[in-house]
PDB file with one MODEL, atoms N, CA, C and O in Angstrom:
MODEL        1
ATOM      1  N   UNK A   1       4.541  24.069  -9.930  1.00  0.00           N
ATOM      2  CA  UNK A   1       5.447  24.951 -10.654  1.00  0.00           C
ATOM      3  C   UNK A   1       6.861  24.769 -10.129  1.00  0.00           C
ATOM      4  O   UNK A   1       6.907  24.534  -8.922  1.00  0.00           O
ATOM      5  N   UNK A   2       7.944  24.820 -10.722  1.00  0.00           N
ATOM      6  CA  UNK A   2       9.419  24.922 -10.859  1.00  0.00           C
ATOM      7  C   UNK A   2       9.555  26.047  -9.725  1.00  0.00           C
ATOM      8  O   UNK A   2       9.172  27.202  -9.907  1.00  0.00           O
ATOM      9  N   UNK A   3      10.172  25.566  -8.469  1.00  0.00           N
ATOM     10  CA  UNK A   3      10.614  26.476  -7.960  1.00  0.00           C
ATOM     11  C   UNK A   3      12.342  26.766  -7.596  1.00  0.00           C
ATOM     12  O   UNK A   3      12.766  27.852  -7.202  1.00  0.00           O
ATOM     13  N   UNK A   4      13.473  25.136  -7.904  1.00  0.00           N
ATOM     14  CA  UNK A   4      14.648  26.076  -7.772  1.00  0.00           C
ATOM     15  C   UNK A   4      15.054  26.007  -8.847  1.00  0.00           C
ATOM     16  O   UNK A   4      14.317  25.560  -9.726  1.00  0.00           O
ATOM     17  N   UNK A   5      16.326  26.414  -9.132  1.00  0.00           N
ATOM     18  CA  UNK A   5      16.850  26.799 -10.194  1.00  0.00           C
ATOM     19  C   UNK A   5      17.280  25.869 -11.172  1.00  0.00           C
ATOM     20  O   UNK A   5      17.844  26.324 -12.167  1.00  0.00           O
ATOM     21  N   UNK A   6      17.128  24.756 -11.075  1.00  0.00           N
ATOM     22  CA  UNK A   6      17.338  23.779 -11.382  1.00  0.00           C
ATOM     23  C   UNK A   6      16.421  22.962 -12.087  1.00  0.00           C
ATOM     24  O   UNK A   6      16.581  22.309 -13.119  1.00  0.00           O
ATOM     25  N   UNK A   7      15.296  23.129 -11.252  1.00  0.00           N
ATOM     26  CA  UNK A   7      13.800  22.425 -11.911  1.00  0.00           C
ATOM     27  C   UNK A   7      13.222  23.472 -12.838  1.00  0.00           C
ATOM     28  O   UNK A   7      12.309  23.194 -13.616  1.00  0.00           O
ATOM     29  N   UNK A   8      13.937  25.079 -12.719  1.00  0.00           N
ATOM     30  CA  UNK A   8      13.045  25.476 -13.732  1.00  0.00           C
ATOM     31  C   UNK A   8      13.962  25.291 -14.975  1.00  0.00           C
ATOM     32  O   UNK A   8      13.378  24.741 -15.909  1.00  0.00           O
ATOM     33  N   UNK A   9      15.324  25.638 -15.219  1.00  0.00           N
ATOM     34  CA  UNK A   9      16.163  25.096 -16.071  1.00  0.00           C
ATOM     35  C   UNK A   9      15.592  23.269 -17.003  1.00  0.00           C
ATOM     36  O   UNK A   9      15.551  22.937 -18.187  1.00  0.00           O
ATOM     37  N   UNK A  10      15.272  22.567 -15.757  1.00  0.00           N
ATOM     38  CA  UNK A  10      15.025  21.592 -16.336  1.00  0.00           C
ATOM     39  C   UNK A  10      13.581  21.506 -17.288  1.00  0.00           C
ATOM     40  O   UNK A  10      13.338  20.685 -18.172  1.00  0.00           O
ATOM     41  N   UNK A  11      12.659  22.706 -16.771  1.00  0.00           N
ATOM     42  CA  UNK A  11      11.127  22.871 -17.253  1.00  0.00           C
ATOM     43  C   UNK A  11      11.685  23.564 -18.829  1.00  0.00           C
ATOM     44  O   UNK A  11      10.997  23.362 -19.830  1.00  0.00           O
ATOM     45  N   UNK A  12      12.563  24.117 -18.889  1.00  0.00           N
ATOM     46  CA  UNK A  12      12.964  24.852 -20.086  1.00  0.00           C
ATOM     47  C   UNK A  12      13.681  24.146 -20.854  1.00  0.00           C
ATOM     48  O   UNK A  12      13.569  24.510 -22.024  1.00  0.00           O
ATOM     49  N   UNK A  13      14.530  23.096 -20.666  1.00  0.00           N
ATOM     50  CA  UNK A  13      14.965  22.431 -21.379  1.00  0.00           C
ATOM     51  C   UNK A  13      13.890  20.983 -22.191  1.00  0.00           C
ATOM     52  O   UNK A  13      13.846  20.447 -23.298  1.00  0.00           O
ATOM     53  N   UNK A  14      13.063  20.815 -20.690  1.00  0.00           N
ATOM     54  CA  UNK A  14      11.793  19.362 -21.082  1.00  0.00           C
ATOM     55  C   UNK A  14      11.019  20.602 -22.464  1.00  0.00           C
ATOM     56  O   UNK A  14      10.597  19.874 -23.363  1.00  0.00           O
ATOM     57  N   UNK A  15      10.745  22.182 -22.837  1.00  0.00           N
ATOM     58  CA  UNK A  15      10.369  22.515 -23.852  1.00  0.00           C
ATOM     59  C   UNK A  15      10.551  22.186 -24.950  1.00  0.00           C
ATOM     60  O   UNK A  15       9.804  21.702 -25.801  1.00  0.00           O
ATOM     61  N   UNK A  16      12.241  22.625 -24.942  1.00  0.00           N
ATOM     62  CA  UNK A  16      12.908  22.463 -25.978  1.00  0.00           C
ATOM     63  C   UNK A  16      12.518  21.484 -26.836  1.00  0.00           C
ATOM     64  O   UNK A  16      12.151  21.520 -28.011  1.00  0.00           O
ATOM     65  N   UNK A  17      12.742  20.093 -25.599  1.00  0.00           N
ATOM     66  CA  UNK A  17      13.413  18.569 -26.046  1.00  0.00           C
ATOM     67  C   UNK A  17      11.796  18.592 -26.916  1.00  0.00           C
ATOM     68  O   UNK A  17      11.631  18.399 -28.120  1.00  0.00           O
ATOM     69  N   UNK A  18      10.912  18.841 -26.051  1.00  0.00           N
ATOM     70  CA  UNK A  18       9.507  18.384 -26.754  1.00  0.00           C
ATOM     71  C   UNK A  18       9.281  18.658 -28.259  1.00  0.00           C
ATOM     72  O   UNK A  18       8.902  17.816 -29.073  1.00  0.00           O
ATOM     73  N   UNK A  19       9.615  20.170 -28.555  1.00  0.00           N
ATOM     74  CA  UNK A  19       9.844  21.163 -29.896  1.00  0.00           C
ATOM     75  C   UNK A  19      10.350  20.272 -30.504  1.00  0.00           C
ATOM     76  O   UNK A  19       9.735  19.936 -31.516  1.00  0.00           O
ATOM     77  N   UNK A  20      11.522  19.587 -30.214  1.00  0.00           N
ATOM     78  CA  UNK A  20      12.336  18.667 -31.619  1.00  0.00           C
ATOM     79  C   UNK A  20      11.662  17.151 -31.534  1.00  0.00           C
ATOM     80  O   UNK A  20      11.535  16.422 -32.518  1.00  0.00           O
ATOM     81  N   UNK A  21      11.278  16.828 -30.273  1.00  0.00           N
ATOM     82  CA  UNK A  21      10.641  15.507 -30.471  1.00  0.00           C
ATOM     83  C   UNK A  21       9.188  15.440 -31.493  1.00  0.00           C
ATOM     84  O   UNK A  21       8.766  14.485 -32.145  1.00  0.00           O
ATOM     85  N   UNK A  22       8.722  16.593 -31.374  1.00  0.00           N
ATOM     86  CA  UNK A  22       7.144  16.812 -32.093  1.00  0.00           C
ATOM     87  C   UNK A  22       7.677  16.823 -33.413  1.00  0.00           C
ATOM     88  O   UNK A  22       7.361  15.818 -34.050  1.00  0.00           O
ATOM     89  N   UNK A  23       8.353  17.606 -33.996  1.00  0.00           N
ATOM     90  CA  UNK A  23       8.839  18.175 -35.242  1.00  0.00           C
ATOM     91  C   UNK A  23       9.685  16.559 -35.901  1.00  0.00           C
ATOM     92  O   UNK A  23       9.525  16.329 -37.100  1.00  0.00           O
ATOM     93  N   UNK A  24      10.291  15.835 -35.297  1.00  0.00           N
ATOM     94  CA  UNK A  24      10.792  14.788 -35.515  1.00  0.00           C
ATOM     95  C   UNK A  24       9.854  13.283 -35.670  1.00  0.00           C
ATOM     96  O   UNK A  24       9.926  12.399 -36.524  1.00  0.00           O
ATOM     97  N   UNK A  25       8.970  13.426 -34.464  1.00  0.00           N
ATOM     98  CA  UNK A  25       7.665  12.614 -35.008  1.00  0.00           C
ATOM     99  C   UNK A  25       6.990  12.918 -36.049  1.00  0.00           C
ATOM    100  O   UNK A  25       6.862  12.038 -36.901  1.00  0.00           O
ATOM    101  N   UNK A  26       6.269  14.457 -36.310  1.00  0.00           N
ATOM    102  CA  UNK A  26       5.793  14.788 -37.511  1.00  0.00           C
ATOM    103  C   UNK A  26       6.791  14.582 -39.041  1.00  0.00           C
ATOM    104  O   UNK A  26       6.356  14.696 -40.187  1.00  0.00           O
ATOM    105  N   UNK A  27       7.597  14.395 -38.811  1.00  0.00           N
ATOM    106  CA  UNK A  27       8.726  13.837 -40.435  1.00  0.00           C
ATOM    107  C   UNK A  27       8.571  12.649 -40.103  1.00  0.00           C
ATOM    108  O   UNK A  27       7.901  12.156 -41.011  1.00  0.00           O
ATOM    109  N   UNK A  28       8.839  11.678 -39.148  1.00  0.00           N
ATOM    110  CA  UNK A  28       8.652  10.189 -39.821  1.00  0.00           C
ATOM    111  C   UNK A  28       7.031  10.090 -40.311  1.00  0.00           C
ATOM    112  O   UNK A  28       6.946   9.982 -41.534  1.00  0.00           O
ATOM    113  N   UNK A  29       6.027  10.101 -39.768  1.00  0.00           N
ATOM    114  CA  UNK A  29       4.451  10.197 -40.125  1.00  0.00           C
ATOM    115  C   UNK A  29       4.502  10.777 -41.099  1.00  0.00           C
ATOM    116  O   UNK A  29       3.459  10.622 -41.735  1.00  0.00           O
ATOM    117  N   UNK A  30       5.524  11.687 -41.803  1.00  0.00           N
ATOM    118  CA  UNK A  30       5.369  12.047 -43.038  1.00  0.00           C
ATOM    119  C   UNK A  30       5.442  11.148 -43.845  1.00  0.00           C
ATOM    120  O   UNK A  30       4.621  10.827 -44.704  1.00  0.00           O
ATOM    121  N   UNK A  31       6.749  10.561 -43.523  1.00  0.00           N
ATOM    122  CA  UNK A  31       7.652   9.601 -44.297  1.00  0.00           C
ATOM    123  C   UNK A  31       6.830   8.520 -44.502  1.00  0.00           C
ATOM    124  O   UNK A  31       6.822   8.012 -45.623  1.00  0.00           O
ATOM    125  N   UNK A  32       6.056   8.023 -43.527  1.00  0.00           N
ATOM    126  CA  UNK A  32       5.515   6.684 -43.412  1.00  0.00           C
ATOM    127  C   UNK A  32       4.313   7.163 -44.018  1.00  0.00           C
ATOM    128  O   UNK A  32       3.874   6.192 -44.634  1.00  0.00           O
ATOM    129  N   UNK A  33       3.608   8.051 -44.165  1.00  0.00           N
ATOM    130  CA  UNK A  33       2.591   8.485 -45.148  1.00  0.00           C
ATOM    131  C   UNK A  33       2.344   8.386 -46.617  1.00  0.00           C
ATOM    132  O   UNK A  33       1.376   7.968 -47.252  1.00  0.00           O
ATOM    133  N   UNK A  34       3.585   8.931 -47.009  1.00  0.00           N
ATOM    134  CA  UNK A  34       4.176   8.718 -48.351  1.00  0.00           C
ATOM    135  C   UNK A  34       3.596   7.316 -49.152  1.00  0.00           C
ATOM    136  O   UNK A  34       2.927   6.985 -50.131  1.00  0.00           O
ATOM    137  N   UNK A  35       4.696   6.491 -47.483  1.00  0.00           N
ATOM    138  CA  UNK A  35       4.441   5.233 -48.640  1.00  0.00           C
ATOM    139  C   UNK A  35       3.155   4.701 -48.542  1.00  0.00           C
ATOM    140  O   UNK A  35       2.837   3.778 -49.292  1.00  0.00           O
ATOM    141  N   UNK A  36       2.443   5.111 -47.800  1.00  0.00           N
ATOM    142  CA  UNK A  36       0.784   4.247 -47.669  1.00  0.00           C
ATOM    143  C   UNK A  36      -0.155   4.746 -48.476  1.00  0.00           C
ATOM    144  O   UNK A  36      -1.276   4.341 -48.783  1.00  0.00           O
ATOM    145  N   UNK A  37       0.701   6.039 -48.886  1.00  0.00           N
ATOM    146  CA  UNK A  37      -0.516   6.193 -50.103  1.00  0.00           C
ATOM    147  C   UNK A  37      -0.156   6.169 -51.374  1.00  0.00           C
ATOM    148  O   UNK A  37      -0.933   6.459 -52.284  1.00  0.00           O
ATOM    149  N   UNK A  38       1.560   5.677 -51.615  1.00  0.00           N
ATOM    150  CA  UNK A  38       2.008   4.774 -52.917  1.00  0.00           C
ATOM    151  C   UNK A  38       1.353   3.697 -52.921  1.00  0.00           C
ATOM    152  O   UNK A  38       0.621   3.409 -53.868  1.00  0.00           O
ATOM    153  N   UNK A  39       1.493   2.971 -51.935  1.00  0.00           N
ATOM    154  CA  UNK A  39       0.393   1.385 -51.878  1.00  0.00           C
ATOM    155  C   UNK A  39      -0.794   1.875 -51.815  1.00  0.00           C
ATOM    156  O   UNK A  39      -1.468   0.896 -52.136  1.00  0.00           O
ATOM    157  N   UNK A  40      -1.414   2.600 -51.649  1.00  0.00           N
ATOM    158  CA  UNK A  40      -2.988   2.559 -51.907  1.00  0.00           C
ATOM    159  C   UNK A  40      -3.261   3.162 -53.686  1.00  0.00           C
ATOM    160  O   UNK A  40      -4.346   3.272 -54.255  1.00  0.00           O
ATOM    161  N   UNK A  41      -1.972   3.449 -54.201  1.00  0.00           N
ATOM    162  CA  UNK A  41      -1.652   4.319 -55.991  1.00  0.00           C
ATOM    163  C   UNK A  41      -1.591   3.151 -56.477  1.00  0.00           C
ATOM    164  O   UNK A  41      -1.764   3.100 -57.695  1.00  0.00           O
ATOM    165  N   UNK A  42      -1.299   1.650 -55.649  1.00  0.00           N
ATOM    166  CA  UNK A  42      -0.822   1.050 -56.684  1.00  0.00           C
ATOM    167  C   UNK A  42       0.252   0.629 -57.513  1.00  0.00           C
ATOM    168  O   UNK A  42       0.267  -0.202 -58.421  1.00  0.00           O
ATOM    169  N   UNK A  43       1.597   1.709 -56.803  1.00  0.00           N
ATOM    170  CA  UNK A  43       2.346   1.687 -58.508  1.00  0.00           C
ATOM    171  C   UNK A  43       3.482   0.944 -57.175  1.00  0.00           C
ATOM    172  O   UNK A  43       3.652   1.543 -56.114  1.00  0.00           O
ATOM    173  N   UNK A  44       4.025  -0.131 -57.413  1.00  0.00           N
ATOM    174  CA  UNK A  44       4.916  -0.791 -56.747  1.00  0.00           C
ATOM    175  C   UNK A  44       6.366  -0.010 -57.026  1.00  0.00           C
ATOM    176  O   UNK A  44       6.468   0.605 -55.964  1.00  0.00           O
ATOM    177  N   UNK A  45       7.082   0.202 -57.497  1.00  0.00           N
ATOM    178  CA  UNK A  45       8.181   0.932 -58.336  1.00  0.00           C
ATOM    179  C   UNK A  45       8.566   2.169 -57.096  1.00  0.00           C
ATOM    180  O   UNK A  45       9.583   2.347 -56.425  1.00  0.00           O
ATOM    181  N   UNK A  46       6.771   3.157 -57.182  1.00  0.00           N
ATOM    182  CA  UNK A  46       6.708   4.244 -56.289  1.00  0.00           C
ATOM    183  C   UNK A  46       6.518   3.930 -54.842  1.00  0.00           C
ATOM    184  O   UNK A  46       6.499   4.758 -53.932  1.00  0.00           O
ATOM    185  N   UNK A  47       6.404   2.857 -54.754  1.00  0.00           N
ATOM    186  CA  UNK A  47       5.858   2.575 -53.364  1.00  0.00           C
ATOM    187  C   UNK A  47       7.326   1.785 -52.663  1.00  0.00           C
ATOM    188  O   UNK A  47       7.497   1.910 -51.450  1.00  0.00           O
ATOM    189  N   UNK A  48       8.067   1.204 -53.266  1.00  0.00           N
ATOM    190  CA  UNK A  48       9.084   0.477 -53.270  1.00  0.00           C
ATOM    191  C   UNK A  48      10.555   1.839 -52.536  1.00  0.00           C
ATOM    192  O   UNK A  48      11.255   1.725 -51.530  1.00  0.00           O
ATOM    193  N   UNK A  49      10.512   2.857 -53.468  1.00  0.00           N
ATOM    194  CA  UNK A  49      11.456   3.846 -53.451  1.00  0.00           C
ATOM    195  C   UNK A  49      10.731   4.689 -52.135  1.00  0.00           C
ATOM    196  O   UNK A  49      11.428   5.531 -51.569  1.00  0.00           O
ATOM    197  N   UNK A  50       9.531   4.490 -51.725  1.00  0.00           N
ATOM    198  CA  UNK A  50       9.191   5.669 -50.973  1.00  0.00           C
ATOM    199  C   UNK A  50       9.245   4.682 -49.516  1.00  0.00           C
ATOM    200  O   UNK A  50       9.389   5.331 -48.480  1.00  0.00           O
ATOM    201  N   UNK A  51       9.136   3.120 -49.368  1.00  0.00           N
ATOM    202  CA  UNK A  51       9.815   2.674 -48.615  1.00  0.00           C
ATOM    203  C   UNK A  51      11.109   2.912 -47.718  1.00  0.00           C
ATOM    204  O   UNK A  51      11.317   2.926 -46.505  1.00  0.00           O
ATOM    205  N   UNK A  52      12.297   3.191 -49.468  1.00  0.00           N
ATOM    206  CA  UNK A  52      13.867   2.758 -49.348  1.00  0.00           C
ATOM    207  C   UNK A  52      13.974   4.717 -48.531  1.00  0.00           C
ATOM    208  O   UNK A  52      14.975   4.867 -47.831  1.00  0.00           O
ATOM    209  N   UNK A  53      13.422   5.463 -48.599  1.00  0.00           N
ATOM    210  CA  UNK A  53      13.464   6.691 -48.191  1.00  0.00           C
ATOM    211  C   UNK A  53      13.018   6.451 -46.377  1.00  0.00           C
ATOM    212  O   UNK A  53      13.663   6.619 -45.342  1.00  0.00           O
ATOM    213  N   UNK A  54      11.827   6.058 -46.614  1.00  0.00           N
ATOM    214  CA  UNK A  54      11.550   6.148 -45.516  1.00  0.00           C
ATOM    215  C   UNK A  54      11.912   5.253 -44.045  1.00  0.00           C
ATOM    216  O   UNK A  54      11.376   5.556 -42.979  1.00  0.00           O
ATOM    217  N   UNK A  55      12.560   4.508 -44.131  1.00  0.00           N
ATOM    218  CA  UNK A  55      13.355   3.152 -43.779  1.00  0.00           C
ATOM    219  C   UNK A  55      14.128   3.992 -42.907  1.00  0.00           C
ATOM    220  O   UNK A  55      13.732   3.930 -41.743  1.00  0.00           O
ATOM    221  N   UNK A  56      15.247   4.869 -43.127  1.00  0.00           N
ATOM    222  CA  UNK A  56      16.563   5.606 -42.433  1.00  0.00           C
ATOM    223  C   UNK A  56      16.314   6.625 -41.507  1.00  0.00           C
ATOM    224  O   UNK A  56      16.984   6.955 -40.528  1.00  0.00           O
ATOM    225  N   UNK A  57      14.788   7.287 -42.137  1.00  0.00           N
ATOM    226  CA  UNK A  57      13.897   8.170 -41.079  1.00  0.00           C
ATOM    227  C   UNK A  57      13.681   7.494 -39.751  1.00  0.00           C
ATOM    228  O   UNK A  57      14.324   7.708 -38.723  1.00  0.00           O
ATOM    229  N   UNK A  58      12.626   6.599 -39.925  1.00  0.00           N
ATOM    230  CA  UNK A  58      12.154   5.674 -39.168  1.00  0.00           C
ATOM    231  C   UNK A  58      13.369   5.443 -37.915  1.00  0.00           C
ATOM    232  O   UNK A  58      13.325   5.539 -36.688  1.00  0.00           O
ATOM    233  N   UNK A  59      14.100   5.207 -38.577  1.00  0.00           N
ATOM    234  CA  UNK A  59      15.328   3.841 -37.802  1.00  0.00           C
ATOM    235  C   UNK A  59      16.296   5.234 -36.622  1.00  0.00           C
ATOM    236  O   UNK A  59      16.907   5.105 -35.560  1.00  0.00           O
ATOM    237  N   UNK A  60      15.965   6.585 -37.599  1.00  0.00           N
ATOM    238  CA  UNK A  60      16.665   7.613 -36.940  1.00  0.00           C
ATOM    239  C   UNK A  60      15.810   8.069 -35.785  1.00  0.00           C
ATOM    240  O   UNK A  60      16.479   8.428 -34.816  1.00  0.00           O
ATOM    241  N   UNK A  61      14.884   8.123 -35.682  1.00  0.00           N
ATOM    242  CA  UNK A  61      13.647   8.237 -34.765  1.00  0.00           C
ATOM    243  C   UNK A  61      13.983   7.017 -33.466  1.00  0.00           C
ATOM    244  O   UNK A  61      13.584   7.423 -32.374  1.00  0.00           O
ATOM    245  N   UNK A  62      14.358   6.220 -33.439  1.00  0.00           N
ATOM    246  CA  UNK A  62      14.483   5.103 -32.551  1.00  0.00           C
ATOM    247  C   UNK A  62      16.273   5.436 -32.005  1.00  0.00           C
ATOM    248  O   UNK A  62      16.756   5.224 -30.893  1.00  0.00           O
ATOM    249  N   UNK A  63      16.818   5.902 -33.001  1.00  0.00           N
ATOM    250  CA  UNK A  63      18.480   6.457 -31.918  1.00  0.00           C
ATOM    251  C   UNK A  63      18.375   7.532 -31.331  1.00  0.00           C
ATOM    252  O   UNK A  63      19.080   7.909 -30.395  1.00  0.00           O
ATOM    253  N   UNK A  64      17.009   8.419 -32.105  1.00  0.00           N
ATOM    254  CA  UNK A  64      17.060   9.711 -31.233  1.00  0.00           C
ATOM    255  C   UNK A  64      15.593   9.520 -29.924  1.00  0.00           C
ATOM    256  O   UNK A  64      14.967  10.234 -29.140  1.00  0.00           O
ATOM    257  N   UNK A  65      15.623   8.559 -30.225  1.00  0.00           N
ATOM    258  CA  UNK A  65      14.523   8.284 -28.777  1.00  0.00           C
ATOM    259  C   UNK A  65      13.307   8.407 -28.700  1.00  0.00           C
ATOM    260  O   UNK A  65      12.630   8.085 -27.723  1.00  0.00           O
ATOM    261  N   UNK A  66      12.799   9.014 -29.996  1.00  0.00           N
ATOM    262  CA  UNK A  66      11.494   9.278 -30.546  1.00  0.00           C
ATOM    263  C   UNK A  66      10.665   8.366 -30.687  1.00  0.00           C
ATOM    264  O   UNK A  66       9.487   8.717 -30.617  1.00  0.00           O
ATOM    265  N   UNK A  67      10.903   7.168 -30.888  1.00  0.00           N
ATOM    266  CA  UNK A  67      10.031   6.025 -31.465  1.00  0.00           C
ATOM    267  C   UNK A  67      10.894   4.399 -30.827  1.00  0.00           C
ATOM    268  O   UNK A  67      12.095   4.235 -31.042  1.00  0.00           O
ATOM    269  N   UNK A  68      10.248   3.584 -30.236  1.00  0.00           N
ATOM    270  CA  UNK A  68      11.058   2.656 -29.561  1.00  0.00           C
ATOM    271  C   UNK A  68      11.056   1.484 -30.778  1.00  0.00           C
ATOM    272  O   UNK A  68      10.277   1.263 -31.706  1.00  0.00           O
ATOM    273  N   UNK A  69      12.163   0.915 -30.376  1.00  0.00           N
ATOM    274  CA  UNK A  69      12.899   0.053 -31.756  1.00  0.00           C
ATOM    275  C   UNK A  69      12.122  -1.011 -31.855  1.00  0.00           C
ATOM    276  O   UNK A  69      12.011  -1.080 -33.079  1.00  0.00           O
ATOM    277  N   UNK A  70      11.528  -1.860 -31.440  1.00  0.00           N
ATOM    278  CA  UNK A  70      10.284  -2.340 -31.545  1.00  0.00           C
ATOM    279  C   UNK A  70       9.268  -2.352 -32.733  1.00  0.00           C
ATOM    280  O   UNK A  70       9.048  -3.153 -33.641  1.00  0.00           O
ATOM    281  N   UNK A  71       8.549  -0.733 -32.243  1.00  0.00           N
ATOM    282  CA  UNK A  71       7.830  -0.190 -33.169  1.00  0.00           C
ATOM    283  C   UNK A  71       8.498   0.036 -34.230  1.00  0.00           C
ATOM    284  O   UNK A  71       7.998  -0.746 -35.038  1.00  0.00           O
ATOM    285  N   UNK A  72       9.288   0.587 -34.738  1.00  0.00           N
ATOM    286  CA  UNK A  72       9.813   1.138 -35.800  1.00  0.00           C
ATOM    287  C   UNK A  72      10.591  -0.350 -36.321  1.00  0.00           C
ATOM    288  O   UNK A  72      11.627  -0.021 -36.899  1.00  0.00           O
ATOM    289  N   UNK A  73      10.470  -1.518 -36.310  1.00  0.00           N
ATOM    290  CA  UNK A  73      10.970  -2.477 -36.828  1.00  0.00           C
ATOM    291  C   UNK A  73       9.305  -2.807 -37.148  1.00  0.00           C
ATOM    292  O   UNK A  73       9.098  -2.700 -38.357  1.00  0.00           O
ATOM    293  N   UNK A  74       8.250  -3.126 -36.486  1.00  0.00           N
ATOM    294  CA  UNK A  74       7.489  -4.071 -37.005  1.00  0.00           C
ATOM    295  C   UNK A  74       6.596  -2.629 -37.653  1.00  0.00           C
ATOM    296  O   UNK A  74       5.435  -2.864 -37.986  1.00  0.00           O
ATOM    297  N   UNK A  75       6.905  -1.742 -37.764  1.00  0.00           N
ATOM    298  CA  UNK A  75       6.084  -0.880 -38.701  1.00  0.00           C
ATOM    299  C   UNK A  75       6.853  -1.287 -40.515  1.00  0.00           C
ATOM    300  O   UNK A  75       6.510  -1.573 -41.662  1.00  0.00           O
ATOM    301  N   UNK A  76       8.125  -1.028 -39.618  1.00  0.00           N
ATOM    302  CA  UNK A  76       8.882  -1.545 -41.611  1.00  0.00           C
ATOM    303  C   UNK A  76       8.429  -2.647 -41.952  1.00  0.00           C
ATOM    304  O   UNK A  76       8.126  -2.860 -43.126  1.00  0.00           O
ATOM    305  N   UNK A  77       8.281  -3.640 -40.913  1.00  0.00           N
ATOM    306  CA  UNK A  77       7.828  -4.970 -41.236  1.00  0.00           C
ATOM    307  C   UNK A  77       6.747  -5.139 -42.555  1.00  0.00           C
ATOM    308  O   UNK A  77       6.801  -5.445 -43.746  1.00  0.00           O
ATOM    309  N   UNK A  78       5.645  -4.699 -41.454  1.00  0.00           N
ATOM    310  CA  UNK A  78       4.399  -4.263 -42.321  1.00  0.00           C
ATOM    311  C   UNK A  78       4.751  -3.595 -43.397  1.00  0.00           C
ATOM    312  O   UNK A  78       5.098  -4.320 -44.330  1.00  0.00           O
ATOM    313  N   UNK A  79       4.783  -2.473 -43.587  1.00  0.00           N
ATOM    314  CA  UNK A  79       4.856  -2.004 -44.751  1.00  0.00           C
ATOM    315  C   UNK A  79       5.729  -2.478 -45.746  1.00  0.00           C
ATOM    316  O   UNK A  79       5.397  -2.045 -46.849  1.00  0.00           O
ATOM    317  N   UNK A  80       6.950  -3.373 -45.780  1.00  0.00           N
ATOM    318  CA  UNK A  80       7.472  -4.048 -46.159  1.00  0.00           C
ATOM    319  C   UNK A  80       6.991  -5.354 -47.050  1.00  0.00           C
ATOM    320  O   UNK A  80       7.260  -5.666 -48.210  1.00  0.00           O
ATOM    321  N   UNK A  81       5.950  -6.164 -45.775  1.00  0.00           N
ATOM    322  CA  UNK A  81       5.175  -6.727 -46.793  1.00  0.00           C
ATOM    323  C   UNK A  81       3.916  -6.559 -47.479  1.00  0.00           C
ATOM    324  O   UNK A  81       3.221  -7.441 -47.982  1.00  0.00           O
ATOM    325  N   UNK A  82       3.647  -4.919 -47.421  1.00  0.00           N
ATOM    326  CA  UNK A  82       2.637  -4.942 -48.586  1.00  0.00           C
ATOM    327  C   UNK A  82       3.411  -4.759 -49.819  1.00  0.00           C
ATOM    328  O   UNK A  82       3.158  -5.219 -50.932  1.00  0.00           O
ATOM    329  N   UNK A  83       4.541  -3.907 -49.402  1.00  0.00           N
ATOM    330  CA  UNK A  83       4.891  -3.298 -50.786  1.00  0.00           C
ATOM    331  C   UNK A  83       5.504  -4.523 -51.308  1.00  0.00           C
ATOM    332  O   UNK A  83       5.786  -4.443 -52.504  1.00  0.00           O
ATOM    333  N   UNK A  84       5.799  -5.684 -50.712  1.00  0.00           N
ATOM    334  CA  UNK A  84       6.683  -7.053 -51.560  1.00  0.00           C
ATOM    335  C   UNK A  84       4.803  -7.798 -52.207  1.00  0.00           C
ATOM    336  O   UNK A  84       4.696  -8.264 -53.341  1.00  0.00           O
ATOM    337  N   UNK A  85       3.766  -7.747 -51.367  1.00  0.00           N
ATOM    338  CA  UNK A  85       2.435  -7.800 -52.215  1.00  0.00           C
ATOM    339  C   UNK A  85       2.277  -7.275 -53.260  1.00  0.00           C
ATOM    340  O   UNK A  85       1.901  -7.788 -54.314  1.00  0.00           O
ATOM    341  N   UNK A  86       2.564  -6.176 -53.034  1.00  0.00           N
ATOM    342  CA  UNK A  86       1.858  -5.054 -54.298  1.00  0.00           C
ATOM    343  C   UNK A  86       2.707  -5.035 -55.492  1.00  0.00           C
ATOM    344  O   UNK A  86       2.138  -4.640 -56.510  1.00  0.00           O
ATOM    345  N   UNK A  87       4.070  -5.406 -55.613  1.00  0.00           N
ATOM    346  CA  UNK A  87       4.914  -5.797 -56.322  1.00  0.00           C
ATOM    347  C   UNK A  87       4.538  -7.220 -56.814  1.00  0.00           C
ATOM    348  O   UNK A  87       4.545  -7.330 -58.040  1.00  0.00           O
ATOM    349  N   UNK A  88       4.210  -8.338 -56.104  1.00  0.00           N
ATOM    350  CA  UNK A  88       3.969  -9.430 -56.235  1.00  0.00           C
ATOM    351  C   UNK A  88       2.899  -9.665 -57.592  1.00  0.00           C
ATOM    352  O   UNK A  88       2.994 -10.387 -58.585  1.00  0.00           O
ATOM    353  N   UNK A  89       1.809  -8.662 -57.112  1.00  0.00           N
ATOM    354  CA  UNK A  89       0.288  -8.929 -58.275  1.00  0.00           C
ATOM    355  C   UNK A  89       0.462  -8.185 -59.198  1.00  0.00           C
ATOM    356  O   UNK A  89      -0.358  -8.135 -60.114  1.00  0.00           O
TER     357      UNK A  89
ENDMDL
END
């Protein structure tokens, strides 16, 4: 347990940060949800636009520290080339 004033300040702030990091992971997994189940609909058009949405989420998640840039590049990747597939057939 936090005993000076400092570490407990810091135990209250590591809350906070967590509150917006959770809430900020849960919107991109939204985002990236969206489009996986436009590509599993089928309709390229919908799956295409729910990409171009979800793209700026993603990328915002990696400046705010949420998601390392890495991941959030080869996730667009992927999903990128199904939806250029699913457009394709």
């Amino acid at each position: 347990m936090a005993n000076t004033p400092q570490s407990k300040k810091r135990a209250r702030q590591t809350e906070r940060r967590t509150e917006v990091n959770k809430a900020r992971r849960s919107r991109i997994r939204t985002f990236l949800r969206k489009v996986e189940e436009a590509i599993a609909g089928g309709d390229a058009a919908v799956a295409a636009e729910a990409l171009r949405v979800a793209q700026p989420e993603l990328m915002r998640g990696v400046t705010k520290g949420v998601v390392h840039k890495n991941t959030a590049s080869r996730k667009m990747s992927r999903l990128a080339s199904r939806v250029k597939a699913l457009s394709a057939s």
